[in-house]
C-alpha positions as CSV (number, residue, x, y, z in Angstrom):
1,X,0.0,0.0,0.0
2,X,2.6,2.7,0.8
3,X,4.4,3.3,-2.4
4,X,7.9,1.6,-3.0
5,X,10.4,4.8,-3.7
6,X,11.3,5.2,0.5
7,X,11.6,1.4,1.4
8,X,15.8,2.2,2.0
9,X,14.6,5.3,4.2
10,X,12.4,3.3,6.2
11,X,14.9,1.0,7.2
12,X,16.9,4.2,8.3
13,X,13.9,4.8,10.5
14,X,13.5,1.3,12.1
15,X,14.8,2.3,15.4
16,X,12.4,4.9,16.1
17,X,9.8,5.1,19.3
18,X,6.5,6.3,18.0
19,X,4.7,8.6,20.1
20,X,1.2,9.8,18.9
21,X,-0.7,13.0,19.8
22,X,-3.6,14.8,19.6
23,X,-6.7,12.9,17.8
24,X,-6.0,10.6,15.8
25,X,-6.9,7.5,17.5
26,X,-6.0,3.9,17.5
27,X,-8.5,2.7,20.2
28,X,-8.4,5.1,23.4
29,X,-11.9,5.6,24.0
30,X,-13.5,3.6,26.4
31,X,-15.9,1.0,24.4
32,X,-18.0,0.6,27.4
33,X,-19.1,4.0,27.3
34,X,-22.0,5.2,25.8
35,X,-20.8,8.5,24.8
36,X,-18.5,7.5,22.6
37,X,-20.1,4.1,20.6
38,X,-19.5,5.5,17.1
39,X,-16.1,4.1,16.7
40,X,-16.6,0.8,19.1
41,X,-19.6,0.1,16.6
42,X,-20.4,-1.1,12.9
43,X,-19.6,-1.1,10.2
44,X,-16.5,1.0,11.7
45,X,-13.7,-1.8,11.2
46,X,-15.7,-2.9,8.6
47,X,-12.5,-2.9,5.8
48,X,-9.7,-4.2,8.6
49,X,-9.8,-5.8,10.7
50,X,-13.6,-6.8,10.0
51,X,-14.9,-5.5,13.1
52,X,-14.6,-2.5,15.0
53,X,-11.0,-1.2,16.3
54,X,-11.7,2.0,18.1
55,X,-10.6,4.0,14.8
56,X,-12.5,6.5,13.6
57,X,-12.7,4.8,9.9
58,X,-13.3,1.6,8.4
59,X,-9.5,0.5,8.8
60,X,-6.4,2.0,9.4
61,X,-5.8,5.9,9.6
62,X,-3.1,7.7,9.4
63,X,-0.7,7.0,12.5
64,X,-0.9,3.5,11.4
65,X,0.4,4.2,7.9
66,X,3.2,6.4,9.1
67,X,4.1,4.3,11.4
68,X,3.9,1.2,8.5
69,X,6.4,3.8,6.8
70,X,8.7,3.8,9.8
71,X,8.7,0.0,9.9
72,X,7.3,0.0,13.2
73,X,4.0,-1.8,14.3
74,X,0.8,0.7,15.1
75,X,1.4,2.2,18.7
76,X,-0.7,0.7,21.3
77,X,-3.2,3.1,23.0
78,X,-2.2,4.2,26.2
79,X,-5.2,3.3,27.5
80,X,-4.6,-0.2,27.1
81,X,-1.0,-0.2,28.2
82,X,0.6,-0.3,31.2
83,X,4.4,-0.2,30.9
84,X,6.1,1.8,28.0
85,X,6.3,-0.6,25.1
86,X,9.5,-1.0,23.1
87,X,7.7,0.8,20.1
88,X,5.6,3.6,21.2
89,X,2.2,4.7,22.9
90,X,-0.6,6.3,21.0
91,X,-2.0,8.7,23.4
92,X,-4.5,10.4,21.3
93,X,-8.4,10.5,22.0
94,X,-10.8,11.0,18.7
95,X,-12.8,13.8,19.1
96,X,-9.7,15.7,21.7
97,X,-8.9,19.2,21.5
98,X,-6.6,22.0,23.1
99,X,-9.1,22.8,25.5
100,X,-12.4,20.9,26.1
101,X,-14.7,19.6,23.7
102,X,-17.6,17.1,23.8
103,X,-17.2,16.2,27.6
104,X,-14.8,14.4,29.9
105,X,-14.0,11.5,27.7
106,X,-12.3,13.6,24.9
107,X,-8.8,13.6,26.8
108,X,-7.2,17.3,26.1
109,X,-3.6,17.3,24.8
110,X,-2.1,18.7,27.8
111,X,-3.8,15.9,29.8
112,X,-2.4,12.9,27.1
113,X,0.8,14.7,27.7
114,X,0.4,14.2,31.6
115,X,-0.4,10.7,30.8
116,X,2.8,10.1,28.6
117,X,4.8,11.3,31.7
118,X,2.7,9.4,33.9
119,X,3.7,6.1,31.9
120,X,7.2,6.9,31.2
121,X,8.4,7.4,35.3
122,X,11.2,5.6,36.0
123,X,11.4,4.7,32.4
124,X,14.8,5.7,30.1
125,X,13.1,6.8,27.3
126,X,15.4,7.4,24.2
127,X,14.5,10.6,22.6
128,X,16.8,11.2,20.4
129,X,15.5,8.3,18.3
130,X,11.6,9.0,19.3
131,X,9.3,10.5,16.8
132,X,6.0,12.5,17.9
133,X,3.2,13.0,15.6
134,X,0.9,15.7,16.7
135,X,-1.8,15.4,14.3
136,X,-4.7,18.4,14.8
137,X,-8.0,17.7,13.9
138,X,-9.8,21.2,14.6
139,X,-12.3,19.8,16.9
140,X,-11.9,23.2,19.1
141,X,-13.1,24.9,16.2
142,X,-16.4,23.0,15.9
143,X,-17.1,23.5,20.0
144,X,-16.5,27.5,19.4
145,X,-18.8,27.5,16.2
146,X,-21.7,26.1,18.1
147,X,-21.0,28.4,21.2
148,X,-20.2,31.7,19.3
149,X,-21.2,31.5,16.0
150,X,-18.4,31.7,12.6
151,X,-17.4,35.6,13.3
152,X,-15.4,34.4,16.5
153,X,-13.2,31.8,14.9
154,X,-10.8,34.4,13.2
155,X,-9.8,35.4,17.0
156,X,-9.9,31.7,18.0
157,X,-8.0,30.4,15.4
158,X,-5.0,32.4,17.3
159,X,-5.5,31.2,20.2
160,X,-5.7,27.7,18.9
161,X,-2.2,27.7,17.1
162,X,-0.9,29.6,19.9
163,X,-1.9,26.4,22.6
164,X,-0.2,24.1,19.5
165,X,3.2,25.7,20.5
166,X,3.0,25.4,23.9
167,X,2.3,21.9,24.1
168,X,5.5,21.5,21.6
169,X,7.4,23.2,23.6
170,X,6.6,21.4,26.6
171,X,7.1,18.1,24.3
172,X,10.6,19.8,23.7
173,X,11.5,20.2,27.1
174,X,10.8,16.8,28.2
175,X,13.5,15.8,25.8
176,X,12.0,15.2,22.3
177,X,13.9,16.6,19.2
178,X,11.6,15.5,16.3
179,X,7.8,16.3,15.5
180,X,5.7,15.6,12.6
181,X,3.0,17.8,13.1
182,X,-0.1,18.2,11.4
183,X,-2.2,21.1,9.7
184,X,-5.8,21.1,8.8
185,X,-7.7,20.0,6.1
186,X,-9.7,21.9,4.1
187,X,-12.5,21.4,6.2
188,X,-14.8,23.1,3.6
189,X,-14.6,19.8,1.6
190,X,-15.8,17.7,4.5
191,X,-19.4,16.3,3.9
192,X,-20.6,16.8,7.1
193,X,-19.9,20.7,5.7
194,X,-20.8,20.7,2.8
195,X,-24.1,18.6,3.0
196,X,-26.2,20.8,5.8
197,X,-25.5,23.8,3.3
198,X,-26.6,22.0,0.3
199,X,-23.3,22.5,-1.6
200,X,-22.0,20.6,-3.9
201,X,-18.3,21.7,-4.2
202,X,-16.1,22.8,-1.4
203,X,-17.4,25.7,0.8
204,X,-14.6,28.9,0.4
205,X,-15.5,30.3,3.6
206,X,-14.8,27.2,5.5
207,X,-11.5,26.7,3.8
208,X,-10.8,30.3,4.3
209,X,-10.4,29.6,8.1
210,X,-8.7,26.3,7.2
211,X,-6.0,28.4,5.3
212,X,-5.8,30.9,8.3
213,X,-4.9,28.6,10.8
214,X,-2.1,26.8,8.6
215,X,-0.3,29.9,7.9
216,X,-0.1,30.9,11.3
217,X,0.7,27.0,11.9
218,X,3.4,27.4,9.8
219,X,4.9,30.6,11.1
220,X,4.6,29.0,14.7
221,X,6.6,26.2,13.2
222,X,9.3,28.7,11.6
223,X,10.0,29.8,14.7
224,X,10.0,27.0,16.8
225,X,12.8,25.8,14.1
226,X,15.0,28.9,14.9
227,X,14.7,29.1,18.5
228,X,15.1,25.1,19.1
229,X,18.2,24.7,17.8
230,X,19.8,22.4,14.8
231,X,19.5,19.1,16.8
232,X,15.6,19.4,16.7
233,X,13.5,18.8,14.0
234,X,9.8,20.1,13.0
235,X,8.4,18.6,9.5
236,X,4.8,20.0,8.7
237,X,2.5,17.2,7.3
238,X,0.7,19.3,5.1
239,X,-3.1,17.8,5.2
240,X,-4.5,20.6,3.0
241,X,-2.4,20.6,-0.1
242,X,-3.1,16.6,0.4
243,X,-6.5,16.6,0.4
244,X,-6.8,18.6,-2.0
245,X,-4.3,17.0,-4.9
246,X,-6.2,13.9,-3.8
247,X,-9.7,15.9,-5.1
248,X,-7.7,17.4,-8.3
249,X,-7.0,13.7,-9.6
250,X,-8.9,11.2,-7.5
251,X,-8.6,8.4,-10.4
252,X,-4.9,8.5,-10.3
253,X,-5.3,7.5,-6.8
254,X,-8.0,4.5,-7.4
255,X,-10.9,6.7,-6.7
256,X,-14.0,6.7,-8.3
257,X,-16.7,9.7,-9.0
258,X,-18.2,11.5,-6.0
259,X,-14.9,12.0,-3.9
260,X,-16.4,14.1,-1.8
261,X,-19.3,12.3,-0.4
262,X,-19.2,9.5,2.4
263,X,-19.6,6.0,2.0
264,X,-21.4,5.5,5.1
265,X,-23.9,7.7,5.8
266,X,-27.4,7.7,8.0
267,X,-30.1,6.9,6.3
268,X,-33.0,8.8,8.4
269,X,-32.9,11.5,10.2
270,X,-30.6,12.2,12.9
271,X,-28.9,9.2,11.7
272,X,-24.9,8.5,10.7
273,X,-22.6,5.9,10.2
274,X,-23.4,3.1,13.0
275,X,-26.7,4.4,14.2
276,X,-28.9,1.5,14.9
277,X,-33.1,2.1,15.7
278,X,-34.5,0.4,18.7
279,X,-34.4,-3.1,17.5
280,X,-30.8,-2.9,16.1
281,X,-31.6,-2.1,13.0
282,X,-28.7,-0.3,11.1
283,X,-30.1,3.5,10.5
284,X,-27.5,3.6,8.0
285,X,-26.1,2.4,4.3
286,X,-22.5,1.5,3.4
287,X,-21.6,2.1,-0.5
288,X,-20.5,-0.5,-2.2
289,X,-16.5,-0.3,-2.5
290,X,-15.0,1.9,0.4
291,X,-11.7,1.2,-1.0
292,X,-12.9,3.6,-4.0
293,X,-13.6,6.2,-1.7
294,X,-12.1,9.1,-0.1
295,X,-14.5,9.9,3.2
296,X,-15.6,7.1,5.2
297,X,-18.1,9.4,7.4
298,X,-18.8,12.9,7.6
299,X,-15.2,13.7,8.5
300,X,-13.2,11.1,8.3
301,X,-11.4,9.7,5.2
302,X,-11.4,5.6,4.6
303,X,-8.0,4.0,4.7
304,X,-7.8,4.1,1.3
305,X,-8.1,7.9,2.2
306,X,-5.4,7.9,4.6
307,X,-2.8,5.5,2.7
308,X,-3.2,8.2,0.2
309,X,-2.9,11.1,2.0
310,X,0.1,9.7,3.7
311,X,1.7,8.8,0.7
312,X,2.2,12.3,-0.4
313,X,4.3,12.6,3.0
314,X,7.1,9.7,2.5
315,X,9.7,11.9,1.4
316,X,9.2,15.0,4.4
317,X,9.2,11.8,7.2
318,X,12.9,10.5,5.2
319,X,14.3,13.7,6.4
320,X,13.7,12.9,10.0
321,X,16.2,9.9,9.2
């Protein structure tokens, strides 16, 4: 699946520890609890491994491709780890944020930070070797929409990249010298965007904000490069440019028509991708080949999605070599 021009590199990478951040989950939330079923519940899983896995997709996503790429296995959620493995920890919580989102479940990054040093006590953790992937999925944003309306994200969206750096630099001063951190997508394209507002193509305004944050992303990153010194390194994973290349020329990445709609979707009102009625009926419909489709959900892509978004990023994660 990953493309065969870095296999050399990834050997150079095969000593890494893999430490992931932010929201991009591998299995942390609590499939007990009721307020977060969707990714504990089909037909999430549905492509690998055939039943759900805690991701927010129908297989992998994209920490397991990187870390595919890296020649590592997928890091085990923390929450179903108790001593640091040889490998790495995913610490990250779908649905997370800077501050708080949906409720006490969604585990903010400052507090999977607390857990990382929680878990690595005692532990000789070698950094120099360690990679972080700090992957932001803008879930801040969607909280402060529904609070305060669109005019107040301009302001936000400072704030927001502003808390990114700070929990770097903390990252930093525990001792880690390489990041592969994340910008958004353009979240215009999303169809849980883009259907409400009965638009076809990708809404401007929406990718507007997108574009906001990711230059003052990338100016945050800039500096942190400067004032970090040579031994560290910051790549940016650039998820807009991505996405959209992916949109540009979908069937030269397997894709078929209608890229940007999902391929589970609800099928009644109030209804998405795992809802069941009262009897367990699915409230939803799955198309017919995910694997020729870019957005499993509303938001998130398939794996086919993510193997080829992280494609476009094999040469940036060499560097780190």
């Amino acid at each position: 699946m990953v493309s065969d021009g870095c296999i050399s590199c990834a050997l150079c990478l095969a000593s890494f520890f893999f430490f992931s951040f932010c929201s991009q989950d591998t299995g942390n939330h609590d499939k007990q609890n009721p307020k977060v079923w969707q990714p504990w519940k089909s037909p999430y899983g549905y492509t690998w491994p055939g039943n759900p896995s805690g991701r927010y997709s129908d297989g992998f996503v994209l920490t397991d491709f990187i870390a595919k790429f890296l020649n590592l296995p997928s890091p085990m959620p923390s929450s179903q780890v108790k001593e640091m493995p040889d490998t790495g920890v995913n610490f990250a919580y779908g649905g997370s944020g800077l501050f708080y989102t949906y409720g006490p479940e969604y585990i903010t990054i400052s507090e999977q930070i607390d857990q990382f040093e929680q878990l690595a006590k005692g532990k000789s953790i070698d950094y120099d070797n360690s990679l972080v992937l700090f992957v932001y999925g803008g879930n801040d944003y969607s909280v402060q929409l529904q609070k305060n309306g669109v005019r107040s994200i301009p302001f936000f969206i400072s704030r927001v990249v502003r808390q990114i750096s700070v929990q770097l630099r903390r990252l930093h001063k525990l001792g880690f010298r390489r990041f592969a951190v994340t910008n958004l997508e353009p979240a215009g394209c999303l169809p849980s965007i883009r259907m409400p507002q009965n638009i076809m193509n990708c809404s401007r305004t929406d990718n507007a904000l997108s574009s906001l944050h990711n230059r003052l992303l990338s100016q945050s990153l800039v500096t942190l490069r400067t004032f970090r010194g040579r031994n560290s390194k910051y790549i940016l994973l650039d998820q807009y440019k991505s996405f959209l290349q992916i949109f540009s020329s979908g069937a030269d990445y397997g894709f078929g028509e209608g890229l940007l709609q999902s391929c589970c979707i609800g099928i009644m009102k109030g209804a998405v991708c795992g809802s069941v009625d009262e009897h367990g009926f699915p409230m939803y419909k799955v198309c017919n080949d995910s694997s020729r489709a870019f957005f499993w959900d509303g938001v998130h892509p398939t794996q086919a999605g993510w193997e080829a978004v992280s494609r476009n990023y094999e040469i940036l994660l060499s560097s780190l070599s």
